[in-house]
N, C-alpha and C positions, 0 to 999 in steps of 0.2 A: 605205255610209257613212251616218253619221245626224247630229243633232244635237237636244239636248235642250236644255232650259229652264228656269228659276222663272220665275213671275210671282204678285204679292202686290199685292189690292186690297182690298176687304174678307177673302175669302176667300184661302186660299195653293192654290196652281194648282204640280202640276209633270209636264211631259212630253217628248214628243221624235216626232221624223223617224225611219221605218225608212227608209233607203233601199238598195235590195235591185233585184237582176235578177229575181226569182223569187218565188214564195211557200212557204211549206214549212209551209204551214195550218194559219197561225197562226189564232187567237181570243183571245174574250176569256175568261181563268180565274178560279173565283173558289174559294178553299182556305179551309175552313171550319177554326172551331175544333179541331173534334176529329179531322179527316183526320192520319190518320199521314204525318209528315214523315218519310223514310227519309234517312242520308247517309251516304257511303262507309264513315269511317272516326270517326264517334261516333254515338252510341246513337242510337235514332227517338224524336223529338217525336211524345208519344200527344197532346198537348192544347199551344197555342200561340194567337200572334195571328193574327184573318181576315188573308187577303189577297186584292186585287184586283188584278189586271195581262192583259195581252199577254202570249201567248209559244202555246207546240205541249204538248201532251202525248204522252210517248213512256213507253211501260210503264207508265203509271198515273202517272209523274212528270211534276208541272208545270216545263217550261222555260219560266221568264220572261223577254221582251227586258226588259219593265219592270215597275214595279207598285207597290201602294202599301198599307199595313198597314192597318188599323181603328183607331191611335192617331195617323195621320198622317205616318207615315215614308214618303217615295218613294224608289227606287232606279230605275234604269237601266242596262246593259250597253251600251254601246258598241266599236264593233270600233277594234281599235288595233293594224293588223298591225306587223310586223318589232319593237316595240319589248316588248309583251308578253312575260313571261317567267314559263315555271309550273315545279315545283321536286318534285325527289323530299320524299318523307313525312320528316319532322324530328318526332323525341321532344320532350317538353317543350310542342310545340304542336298548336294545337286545326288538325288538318290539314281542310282545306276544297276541295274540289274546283271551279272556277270556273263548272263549271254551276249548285252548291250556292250558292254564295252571295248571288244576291236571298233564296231561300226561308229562309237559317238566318237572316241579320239582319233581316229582317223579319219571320221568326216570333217575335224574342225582343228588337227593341229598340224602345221608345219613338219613339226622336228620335234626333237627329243624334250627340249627346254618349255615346248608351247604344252606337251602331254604334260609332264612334271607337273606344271603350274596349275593346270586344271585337275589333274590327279590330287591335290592339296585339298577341291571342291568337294571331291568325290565320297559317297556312302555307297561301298556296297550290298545293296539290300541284297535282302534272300526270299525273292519275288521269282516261281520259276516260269519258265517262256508256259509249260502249262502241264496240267495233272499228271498225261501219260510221257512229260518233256522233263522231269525233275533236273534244276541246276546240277554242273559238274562241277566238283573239287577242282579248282584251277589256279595258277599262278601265270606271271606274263613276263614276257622278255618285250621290248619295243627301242627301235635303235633307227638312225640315222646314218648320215656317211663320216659323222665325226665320235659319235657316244651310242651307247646301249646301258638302259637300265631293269632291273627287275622289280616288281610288283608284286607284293603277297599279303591276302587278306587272312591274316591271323587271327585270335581271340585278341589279343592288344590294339586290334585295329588293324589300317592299314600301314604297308612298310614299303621305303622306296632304298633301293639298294644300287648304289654306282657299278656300273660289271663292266672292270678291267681286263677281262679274261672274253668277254662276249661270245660266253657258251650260256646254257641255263639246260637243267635235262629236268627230276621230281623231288620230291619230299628225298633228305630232308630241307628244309629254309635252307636259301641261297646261303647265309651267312655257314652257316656248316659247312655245305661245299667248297664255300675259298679259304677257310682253315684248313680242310682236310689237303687241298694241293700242298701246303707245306709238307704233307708225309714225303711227298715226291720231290720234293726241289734239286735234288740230284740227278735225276732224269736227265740222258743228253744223248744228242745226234749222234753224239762220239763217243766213244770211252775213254775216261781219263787215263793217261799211263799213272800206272801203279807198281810199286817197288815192294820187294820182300824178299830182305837183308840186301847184297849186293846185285839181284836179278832184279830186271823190269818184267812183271807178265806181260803175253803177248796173248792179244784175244787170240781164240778161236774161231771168229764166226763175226762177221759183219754185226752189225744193229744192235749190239751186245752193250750199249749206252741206255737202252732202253729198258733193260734189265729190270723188273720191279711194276713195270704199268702194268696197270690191273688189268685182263682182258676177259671178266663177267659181265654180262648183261643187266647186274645193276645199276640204279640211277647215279650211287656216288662214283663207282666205277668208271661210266660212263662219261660221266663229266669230266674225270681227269685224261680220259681219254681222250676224248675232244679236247681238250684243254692244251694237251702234248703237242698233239697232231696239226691243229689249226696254227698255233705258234710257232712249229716249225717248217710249217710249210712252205713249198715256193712254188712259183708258176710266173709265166710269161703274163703280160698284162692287157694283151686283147682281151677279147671278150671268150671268143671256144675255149681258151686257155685258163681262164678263169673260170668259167663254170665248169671246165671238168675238173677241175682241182677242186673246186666247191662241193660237187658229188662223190671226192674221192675221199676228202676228210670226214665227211658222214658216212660213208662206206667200213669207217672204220668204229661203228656204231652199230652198224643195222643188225637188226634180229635174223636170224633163218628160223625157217620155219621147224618145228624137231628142238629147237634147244630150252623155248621157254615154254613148260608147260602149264599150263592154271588149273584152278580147280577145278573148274567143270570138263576137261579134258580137252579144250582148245587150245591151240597151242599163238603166243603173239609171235608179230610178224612185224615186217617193218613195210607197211600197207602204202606208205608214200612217199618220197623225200621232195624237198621242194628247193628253189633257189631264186629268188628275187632278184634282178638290177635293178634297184632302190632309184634311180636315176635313171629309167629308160623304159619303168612301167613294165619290163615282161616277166614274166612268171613260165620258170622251167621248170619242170616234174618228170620222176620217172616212177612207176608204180611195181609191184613184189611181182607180179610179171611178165613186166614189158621193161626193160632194162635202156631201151630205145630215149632219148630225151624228148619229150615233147615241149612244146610252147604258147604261149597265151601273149601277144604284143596287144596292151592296155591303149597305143595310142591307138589303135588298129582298129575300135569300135568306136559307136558312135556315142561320145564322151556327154553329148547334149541330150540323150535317150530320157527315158522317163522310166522305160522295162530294165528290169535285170538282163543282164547278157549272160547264157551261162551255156558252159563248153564242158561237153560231157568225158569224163577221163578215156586214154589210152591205154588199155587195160592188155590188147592181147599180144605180145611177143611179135614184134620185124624182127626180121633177121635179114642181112643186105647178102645177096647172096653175090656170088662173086663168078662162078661158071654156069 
């Protein structure tokens, strides 16, 4: 289960939570201009826009969880089991296979408006990358420095959802989640004074506004969580200043290990967090046990390449020692 984010101070920030029983080795990819984009069923992109993100390389092809173009556009896959729904191939449309779709619209949109437009094209077939590769249950968040919207391919088709909140975490549909924040709208930084008969109560304890957020590792949980946290958050407007606020509001999300356990006796974990400068091409991560920020600067390779560039994660624990 995951959960992504916006965050907008000076710079526009967008990322998210893997969280996963396992790893299936991942890194960080970076798909240069003129790498051939290959896709099922329309022709290969000889020349497109950079991309930077997460994800595995399988046959030469980038699988993005996440990632983010050289004009600004971020995207994310999020898993959304039982409600997901992918579709035989339909004439008339630009058919798109659900592995396909970070790399096509991020090779060819600007921003949020250029995705929308072409997401209006889009069929997603239920074509998988291959036998022992079955597609995953997925839904998408993709946001720029002004808007963020969600993507879910239902049994009624596809659905495009405005996200005023610019969180997205799993099942259930986005639309359920931003009903369900109304449980919370009393939620606040502060406590309200409150009267009963001629006495005012007097908190006991700081943060007691807060009284009522959910703090399960469920997905609807989650989201209100994120939801609180990101909206009240502050931070200075450099750049260190912003990204460790961007890590601290998903901090208030991540898994340990020990608390979710599944059926087969693995327990999820929050396996990566990540954080975008949607405007500056680099890609921040810290992984379940290397707590250290590591970095990936997009302009920093050779953007005219033809090869994947790919940077293998920071896995084992720095610790800056001090005597």
């Amino acid at each position: 289960m995951c959960t992504a984010i916006t965050y907008k101070t000076k710079g526009a920030y967008f990322g998210r939570t893997l969280d996963i029983e396992c790893s299936y080795g991942e890194e960080v990819i970076v798909t240069p201009r003129n790498h051939k984009l290959s896709f099922r069923h329309k022709k290969d992109l000889e020349s497109h826009y950079a991309i930077i993100g997460m994800g595995t390389v399988k046959d030469g092809y980038p699988l993005y969880y996440d990632a983010a173009n050289e004009c600004g556009l971020g995207m994310a896959g999020l898993n959304f089991p039982i409600n997901a729904c992918y579709f035989p191939l339909q004439e008339g449309k630009e058919n798109i296979s659900p592995f396909e779709l970070i790399p096509w619209l991020l090779s060819q949109c600007k921003n949020v408006d250029e995705a929308r437009k072409r997401l209006s094209r889009i069929h997603l077939c239920n074509t998988p990358f291959s036998p022992e590769l079955p597609l995953s249950p997925l839904h998408w968040m993709i946001a720029d420095r002004e808007e963020s919207i969600v993507v879910e391919s239902v049994e009624e088709g596809i659905k495009i959802y405005e996200n005023p909140v610019g969180v997205l975490t799993n099942n259930p549909p986005f639309s359920y989640h931003l009903l369900h924040l109304c449980d919370y709208m009393t939620l606040s930084k502060n406590p309200p004074k409150a009267q009963f008969g001629k006495d005012f109560l007097t908190p006991y304890s700081r943060g007691m506004g807060a009284m009522g957020l959910p703090g399960d590792f469920s997905s609807a949980s989650r989201f209100v969580r994120a939801a609180f946290v990101r909206e009240n958050a502050v931070s200075k407007s450099d750049e260190l200043s912003s990204i460790s606020q961007f890590f601290h509001i998903l901090g208030s999300v991540e898994h340990v290990r020990g608390c979710v356990l599944l059926n087969d006796g693995k327990y999820e974990i929050t396996a990566y967090t990540s954080c975008i400068n949607l405007e500056r091409g680099i890609y921040y991560y810290t992984t379940y046990e290397n707590r250290t920020i590591s970095a990936v600067d997009l302009s920093k390779c050779d953007l005219e390449a033809r090869e994947l560039c790919r940077f293998p994660l920071q896995t084992a624990q720095r610790i800056e020692w001090q005597n």
